[in-house]
C-alpha positions in Angstrom: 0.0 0.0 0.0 1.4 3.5 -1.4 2.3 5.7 1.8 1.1 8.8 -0.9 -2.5 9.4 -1.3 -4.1 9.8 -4.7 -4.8 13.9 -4.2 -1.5 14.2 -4.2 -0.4 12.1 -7.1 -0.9 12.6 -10.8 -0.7 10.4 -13.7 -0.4 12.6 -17.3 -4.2 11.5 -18.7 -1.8 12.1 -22.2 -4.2 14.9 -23.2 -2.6 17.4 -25.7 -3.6 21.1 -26.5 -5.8 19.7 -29.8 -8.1 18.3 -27.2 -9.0 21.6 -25.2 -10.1 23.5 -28.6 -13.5 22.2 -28.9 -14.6 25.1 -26.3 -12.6 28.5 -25.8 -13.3 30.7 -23.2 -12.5 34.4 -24.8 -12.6 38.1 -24.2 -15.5 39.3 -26.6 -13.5 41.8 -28.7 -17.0 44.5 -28.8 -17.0 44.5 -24.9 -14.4 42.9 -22.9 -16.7 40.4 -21.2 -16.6 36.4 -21.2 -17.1 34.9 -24.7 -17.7 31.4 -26.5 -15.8 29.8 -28.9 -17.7 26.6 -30.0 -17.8 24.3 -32.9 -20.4 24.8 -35.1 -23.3 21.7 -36.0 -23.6 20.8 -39.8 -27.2 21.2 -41.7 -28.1 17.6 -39.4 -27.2 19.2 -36.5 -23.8 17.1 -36.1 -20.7 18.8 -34.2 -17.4 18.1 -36.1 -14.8 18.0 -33.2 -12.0 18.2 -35.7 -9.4 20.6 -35.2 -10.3 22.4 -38.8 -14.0 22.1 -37.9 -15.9 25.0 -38.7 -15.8 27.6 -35.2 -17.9 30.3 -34.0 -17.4 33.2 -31.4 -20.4 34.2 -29.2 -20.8 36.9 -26.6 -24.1 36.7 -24.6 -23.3 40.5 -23.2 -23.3 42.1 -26.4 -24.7 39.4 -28.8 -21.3 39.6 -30.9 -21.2 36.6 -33.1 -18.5 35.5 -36.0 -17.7 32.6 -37.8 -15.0 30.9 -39.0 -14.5 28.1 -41.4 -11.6 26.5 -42.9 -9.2 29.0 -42.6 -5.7 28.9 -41.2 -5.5 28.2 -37.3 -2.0 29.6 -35.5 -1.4 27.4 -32.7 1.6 30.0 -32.0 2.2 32.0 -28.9 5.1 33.9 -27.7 6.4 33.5 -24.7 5.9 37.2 -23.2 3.0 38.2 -24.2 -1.0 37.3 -23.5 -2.3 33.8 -25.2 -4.5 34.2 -28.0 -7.3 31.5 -29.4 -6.3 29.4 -32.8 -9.2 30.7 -34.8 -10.1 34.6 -34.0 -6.8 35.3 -32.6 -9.2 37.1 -29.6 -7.2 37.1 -26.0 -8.2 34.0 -23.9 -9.7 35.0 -20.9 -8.6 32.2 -18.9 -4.9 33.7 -18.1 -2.9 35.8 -15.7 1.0 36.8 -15.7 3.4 36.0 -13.3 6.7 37.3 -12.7 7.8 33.8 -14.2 5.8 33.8 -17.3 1.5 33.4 -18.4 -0.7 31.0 -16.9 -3.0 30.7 -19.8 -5.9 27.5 -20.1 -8.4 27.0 -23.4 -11.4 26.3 -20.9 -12.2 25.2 -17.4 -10.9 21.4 -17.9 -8.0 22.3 -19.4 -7.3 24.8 -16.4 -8.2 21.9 -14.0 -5.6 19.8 -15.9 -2.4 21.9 -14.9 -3.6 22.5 -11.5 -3.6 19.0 -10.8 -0.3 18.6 -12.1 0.9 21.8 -10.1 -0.7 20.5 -6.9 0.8 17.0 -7.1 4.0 16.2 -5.5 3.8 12.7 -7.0 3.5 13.3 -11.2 3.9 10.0 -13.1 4.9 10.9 -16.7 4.1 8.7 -19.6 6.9 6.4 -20.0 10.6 7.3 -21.9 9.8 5.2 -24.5 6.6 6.2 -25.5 6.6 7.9 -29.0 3.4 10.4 -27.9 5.3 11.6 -24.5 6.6 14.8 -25.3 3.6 16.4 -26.7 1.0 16.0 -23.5 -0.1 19.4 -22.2 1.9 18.7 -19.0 4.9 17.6 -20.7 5.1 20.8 -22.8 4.1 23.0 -19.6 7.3 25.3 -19.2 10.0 24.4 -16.7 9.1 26.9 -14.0 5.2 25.8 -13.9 7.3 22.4 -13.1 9.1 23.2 -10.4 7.8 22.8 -6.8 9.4 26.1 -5.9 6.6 27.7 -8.0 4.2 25.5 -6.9 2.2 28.3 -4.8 2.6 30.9 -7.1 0.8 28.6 -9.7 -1.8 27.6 -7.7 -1.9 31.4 -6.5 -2.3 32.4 -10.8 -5.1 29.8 -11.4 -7.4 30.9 -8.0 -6.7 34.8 -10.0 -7.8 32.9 -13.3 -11.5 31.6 -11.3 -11.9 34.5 -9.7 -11.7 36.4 -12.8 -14.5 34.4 -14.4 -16.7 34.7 -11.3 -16.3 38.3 -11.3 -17.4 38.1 -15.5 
């Protein structure tokens, strides 16, 4: 029997970023407030969850919407500078700097993701040898989200990150 409980150990679920793009939470560029980016359904009524599915932006303050279909999607992002969505290339709203670097998450889950990984002092990687390892959201996170130094200021960034979309 493991001496470390399970809330403090975390095994990489091997989820990359292509699997938090399905729902983005934005900044609505009309008004500033909380916006949607969600695939769109087909003339049946069928989602496409594909990466180059067809997207669309919605703001319920200000009743902004815009599509996008089949254009060119920039998973970029530099380093020192606020994270952006694929598709609109609207700011996420789910981010906050630190003196380190951004904290920046697609949506909720993917938020959730890292701060499991931050929290755990226990964090079983996917094995050497596995071909898929070093493209996991966790794998890619940057060294100083890694280190248990940080740990608090992390965890301090993604409580900022909540409040921020309670406040919304």
């Amino acid at each position: 029997m493991s001496s470390i409980s399970t809330h403090h150990r975390f095994r990489d679920p091997r989820s990359t970023k292509y699997d938090f793009l399905t729902s983005v939470l934005v900044r609505c560029p009309g008004c500033g407030k909380v916006a949607h980016i969600g695939t769109t359904p087909d003339a049946s009524g069928v989602r496409d969850q594909s990466l180059f599915a067809p997207r669309r932006l919605v703001c319920r303050s200000c009743g902004m919407a815009k599509d996008w279909s089949r254009g060119g999607v920039a998973l970029r992002r530099g380093r020192n500078a606020p994270a952006t969505d694929p598709y609109f290339d609207v700011r996420l709203w789910l981010q906050t700097e630190t003196r380190h670097g951004w904290v920046w998450a697609y949506n909720l889950e993917h938020l959730d993701l890292i701060r499991r990984f931050v929290q755990a002092s226990l964090r079983e990687g996917i094995p050497w040898n596995d071909h898929g390892r070093r493209m996991t959201v966790v794998a890619r996170l940057p060294a100083w989200m890694q280190q248990a130094k940080n740990r608090e200021e992390v965890l301090r960034a993604i409580a900022r990150i909540h409040a921020s979309l309670l406040r919304s």
